[in-house]
C-alpha positions in Angstrom: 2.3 91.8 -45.6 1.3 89.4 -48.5 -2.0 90.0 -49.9 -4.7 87.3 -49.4 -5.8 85.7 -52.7 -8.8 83.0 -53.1 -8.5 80.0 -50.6 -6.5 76.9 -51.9 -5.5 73.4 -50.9 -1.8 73.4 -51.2 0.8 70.7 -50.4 4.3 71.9 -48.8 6.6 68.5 -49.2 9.1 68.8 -46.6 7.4 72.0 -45.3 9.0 71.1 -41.7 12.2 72.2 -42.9 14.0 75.8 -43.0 12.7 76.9 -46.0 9.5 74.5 -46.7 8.6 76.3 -42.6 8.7 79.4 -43.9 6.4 78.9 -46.7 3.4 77.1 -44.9 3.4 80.1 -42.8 3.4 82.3 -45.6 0.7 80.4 -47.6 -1.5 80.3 -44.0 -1.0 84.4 -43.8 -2.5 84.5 -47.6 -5.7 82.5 -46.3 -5.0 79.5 -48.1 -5.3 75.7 -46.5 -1.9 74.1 -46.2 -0.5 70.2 -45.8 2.7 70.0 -44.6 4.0 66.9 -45.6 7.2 65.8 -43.7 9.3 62.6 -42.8 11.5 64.6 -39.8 14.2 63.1 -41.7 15.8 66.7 -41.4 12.5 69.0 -40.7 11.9 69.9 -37.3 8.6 70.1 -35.8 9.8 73.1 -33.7 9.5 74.7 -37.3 5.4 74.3 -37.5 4.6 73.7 -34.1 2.8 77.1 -33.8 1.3 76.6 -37.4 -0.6 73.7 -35.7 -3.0 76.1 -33.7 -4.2 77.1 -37.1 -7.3 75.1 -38.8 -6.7 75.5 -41.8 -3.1 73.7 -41.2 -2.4 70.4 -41.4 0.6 67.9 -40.7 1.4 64.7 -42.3 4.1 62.8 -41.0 5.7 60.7 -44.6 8.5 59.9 -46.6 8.0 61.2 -50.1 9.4 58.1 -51.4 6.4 56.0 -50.2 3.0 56.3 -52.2 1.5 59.7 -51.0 -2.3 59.1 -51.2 -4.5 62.4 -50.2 -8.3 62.4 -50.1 -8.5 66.2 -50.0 -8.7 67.9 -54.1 -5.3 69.6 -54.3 -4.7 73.2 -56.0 -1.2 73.3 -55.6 2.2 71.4 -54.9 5.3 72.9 -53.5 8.3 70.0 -53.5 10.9 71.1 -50.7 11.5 67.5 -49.8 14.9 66.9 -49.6 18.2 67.2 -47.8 20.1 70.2 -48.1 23.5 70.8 -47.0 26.1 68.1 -47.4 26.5 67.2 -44.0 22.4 66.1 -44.5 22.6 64.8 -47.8 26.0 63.0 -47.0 24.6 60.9 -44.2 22.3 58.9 -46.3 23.8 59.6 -50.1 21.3 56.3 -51.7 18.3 57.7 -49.7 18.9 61.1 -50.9 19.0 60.3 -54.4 16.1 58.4 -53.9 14.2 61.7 -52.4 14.9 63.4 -55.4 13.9 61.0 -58.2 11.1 58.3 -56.6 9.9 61.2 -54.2 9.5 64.1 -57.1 8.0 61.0 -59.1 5.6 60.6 -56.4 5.0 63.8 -56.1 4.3 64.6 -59.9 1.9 61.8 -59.8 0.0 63.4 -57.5 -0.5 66.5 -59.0 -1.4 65.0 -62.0 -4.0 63.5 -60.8 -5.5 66.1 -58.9 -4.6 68.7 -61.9 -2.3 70.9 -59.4 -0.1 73.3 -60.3 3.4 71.8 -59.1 6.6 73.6 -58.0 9.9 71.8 -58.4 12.6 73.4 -55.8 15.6 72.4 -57.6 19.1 74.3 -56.6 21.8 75.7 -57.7 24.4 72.6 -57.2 23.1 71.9 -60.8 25.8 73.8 -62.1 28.4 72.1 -60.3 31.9 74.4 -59.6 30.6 76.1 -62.7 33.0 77.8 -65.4 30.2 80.5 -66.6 29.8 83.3 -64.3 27.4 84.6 -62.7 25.5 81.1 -63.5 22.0 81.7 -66.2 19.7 79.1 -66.7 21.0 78.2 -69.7 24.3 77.3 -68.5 24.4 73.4 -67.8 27.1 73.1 -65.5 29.8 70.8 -64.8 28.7 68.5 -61.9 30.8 65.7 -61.1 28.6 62.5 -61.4 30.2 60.6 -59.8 31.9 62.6 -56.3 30.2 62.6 -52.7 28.2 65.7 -53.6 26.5 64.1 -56.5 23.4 61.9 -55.0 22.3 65.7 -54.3 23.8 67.2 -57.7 22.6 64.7 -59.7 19.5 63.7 -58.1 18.2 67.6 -58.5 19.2 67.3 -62.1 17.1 63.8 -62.6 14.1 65.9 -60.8 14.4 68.4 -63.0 14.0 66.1 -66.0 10.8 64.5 -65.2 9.2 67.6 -64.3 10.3 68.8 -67.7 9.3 65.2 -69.3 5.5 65.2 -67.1 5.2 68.9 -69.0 6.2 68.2 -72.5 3.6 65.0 -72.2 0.9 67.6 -70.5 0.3 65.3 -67.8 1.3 68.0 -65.5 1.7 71.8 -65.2 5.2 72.0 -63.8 7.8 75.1 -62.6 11.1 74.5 -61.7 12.9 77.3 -59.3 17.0 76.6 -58.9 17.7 78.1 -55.1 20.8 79.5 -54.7 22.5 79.6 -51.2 19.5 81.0 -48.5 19.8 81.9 -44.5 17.8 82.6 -42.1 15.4 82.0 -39.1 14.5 78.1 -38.8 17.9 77.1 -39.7 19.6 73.9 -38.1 22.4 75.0 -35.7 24.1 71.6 -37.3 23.3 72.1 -40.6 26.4 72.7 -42.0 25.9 75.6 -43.8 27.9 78.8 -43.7 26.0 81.4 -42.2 24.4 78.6 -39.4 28.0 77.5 -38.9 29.4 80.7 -38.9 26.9 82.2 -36.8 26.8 79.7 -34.1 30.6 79.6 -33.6 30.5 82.8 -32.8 27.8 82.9 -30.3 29.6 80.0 -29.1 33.1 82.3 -28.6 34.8 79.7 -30.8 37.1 80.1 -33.7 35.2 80.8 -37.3 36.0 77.8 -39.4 36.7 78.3 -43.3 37.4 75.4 -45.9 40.2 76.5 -48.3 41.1 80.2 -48.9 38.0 81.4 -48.3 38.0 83.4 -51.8 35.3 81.2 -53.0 32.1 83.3 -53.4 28.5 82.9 -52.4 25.3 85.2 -52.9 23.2 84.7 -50.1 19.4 85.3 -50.1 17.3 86.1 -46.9 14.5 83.0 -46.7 11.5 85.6 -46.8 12.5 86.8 -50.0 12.9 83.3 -51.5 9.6 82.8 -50.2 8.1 85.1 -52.1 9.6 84.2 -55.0 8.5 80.5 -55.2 5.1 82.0 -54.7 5.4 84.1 -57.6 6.6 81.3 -59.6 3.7 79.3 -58.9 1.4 81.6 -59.5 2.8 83.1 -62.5 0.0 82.8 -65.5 2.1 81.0 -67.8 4.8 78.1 -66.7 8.5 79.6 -68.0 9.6 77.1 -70.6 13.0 76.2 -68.5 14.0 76.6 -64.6 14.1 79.6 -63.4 17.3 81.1 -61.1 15.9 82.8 -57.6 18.9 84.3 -55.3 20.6 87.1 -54.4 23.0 88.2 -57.2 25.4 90.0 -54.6 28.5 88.4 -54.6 30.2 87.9 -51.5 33.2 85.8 -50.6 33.2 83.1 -47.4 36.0 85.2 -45.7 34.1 88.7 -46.1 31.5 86.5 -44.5 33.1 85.5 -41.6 34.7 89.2 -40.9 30.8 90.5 -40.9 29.8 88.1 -38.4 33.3 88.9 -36.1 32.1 92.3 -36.8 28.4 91.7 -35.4 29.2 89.1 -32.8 31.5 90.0 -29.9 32.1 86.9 -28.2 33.4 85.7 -32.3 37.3 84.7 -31.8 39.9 84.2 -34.6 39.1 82.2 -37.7 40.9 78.8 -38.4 41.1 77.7 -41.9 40.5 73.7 -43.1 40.9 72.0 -46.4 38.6 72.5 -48.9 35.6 69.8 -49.3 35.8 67.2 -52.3 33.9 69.7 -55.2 33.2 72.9 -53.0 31.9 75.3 -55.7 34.1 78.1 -56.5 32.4 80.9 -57.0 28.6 80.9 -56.8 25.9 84.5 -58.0 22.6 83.9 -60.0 21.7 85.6 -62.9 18.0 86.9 -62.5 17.5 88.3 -65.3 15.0 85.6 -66.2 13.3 86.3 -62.3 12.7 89.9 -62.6 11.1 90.0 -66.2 9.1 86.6 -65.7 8.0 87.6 -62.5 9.0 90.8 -61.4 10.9 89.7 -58.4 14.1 90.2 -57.2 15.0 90.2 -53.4 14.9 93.2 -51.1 16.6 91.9 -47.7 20.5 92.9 -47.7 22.8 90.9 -45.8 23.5 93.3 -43.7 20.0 93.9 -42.4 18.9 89.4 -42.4 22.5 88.7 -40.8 21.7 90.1 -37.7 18.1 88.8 -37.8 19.4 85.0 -38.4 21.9 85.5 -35.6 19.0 87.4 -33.2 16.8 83.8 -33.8 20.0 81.5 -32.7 20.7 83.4 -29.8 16.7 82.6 -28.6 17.1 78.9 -30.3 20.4 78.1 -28.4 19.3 79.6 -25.6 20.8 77.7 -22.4 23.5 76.0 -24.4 25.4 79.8 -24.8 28.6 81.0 -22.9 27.9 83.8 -20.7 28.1 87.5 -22.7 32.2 88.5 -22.9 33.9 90.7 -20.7 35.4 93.8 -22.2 38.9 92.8 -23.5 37.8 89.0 -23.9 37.6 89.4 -27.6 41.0 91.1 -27.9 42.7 88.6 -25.3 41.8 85.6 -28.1 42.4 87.3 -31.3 46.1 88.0 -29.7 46.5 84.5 -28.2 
């Protein structure tokens, strides 16, 4: 349970999303008053529709790359407001890009002139298909700037240079957090993320379906753990001077993945492999270093124990759209077939 702390107004941009969801909810359980701010571009207002019960909630249907004009005196801003996973951030490259650099703008602007304390969610795709690993902060990656994963690459490494430039001209007191790869509850089934696409297949009895070898490696952090360390960031008494890594440092690679969910999943068949997509990181594991002694935070959910939770959520979110549970045998019959 998170402890309450004085009462605040706080804006969560794209807090209709997966992790943005989690956040209001968390901010709401600390007594705090919360805006969502959302264009349902890719947030889902099954993700806050119980949050709405709650007074001290609020929802605000906008694109962050319009003027945002609040009349309520702001404490705090979280910006989640972006697409996510490729599939998302591939559909509409130009709009993405603009999310990133007119919306965190926008955003900036606002806390400057309400003097709020603002929260950058930047990612880990900074650092490209890195050549230092585990990745620090330090490390500046090697992006391609010009590939279909870039209007997300490079537009998170634009954001993350005017939040630096608003705080070196102290118009605005600014944290940046890099997110590396996070699952959970609230996750789109479509998404096209590994442990959503993954997880649903299985449910789904279909094959498990992994780009290239499957040797690339991910570190995977369970969404109430990010969550608390975005709040920490925030409310941390002095702003780091640089970004500041928050994932899991296990390393994990996409085909021990896909064996755990066989493993916890019985109607999961075989898996079918696909080619890799254009600059598909190789390996991918935070160093926190910079987390635990800023901050004190490092995450406590293993995979094993927030896989079967994420899964336990789909099976109620898909509900209806499921094949009936296998038969004993069924799984055998497919893997030999």
């Amino acid at each position: 349970m998170l402890k309450k702390t004085a009462q605040k107004t706080i804006l969560v941009a794209g807090g209709a999303g997966f992790v943005g969801s989690h956040l209001c909810e968390a901010l709401l359980r600390q007594g705090h008053r919360v805006i969502c701010l959302d264009s349902f571009l890719t947030g889902n207002i099954e993700n806050v529709r119980a949050l709405c019960a709650f007074r001290e909630f609020r929802l605000v249907r906008q694109d962050v790359i319009e003027p945002i004009r609040l009349s309520e005196a702001l404490d705090r801003v979280y910006n989640l407001a972006s697409p996510a996973s490729p599939p998302q951030y591939q559909a509409d490259p130009i709009h993405t890009m603009m999310t990133n650099v007119v919306g965190t703008r926008n955003l900036l602007a606002l806390a400057a002139e309400h003097g709020a304390t603002f929260l950058q969610a930047s990612t880990s795709e900074v650092y490209g298909d890195p050549e230092v690993h585990p990745q620090s902060e330090d490390y500046r990656g090697s992006v391609n700037c010009t590939g279909s994963r870039a209007c997300y690459d490079e537009g998170k490494r634009a954001a993350e240079a005017l939040c630096f430039d608003y705080r070196r001209r102290g118009t605005a007191d600014v944290r940046v957090a890099r997110i590396f790869n996070t699952y959970g509850p609230h996750m789109r089934a479509d998404d096209g993320r590994i442990v959503s696409n993954l997880i649903v297949q299985a449910l789904k009895g279909e094959s498990l379906t992994i780009y290239g070898s499957g040797e690339q490696t991910r570190s995977f952090c369970y969404v109430s753990d990010l969550v608390e360390g975005l709040m920490a960031l925030m409310e941390v008494g002095d702003a780091p001077d640089g970004a500041v890594n928050l994932g899991n440092p296990s390393e994990f690679t996409v085909t021990a993945l896909a064996h755990l969910v066989q493993r916890m999943v019985p109607s999961a068949a075989g898996i079918v492999h696909r080619p890799l997509p254009e600059d598909d990181p190789r390996r991918r594991r935070p160093d926190i270093r910079r987390a635990r002694d800023l901050l004190g935070w490092e995450p406590r959910v293993p995979l094993s124990e927030g896989l079967p939770q994420t899964a336990a959520w789909f099976v109620n979110h898909l509900a209806g759209s499921l094949p009936p549970p296998a038969r004993p045998g069924r799984r055998a019959a497919a893997a030999s077939a």
